[in-house]
C-alpha positions, 0 to 999 in steps of 0.5 A: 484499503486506500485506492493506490497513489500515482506513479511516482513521476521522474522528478520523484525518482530522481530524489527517491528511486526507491519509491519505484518499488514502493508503488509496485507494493501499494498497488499489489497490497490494494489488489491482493486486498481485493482478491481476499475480500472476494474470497472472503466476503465476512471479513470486510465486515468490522462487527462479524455475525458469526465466528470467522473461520481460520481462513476468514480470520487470517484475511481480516488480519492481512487487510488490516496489517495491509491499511497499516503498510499502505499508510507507512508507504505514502508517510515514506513516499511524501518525506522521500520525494520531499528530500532533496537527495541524489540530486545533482545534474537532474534535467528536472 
């Protein structure tokens, strides 16, 4: 789990709008992150002592797949802001 990046700033938005939503995503998969490791705690824990319930289980799984998206949005979010689109008459 990665503390979210800044907000996109107008320049960036100007090049890539969608990363508006984007940003509302990462900060969501961060606090959704928290809010299932402090319901169940076992799962922040690589190596489990015991066998997880179905609950614990499928919340590893999330914070998982979770690391995975947030890692795909900020490789998205520095190719996008880098690319010089949909910019014509920006006051940036």
């Amino acid at each position: 789990m990665i503390r979210p990046e800044h907000a996109p700033t107008p320049p960036e938005l100007v090049r890539a709008p969608e990363c508006a939503a984007l940003s509302i995503l990462d900060h969501a998969l961060y606090a959704a992150s928290f809010a299932l490791l402090a319901v169940n705690p076992a799962a922040a824990d690589g190596e489990f002592d015991r066998q997880l319930d179905r609950r614990e289980l499928l919340a590893d799984i999330i914070l998982q797949q979770a690391d995975v998206l947030q890692g795909a949005l900020r490789r998205y979010r520095d190719i996008a802001v880098g690319t010089e689109r949909y910019v014509r008459d920006s006051p940036f």
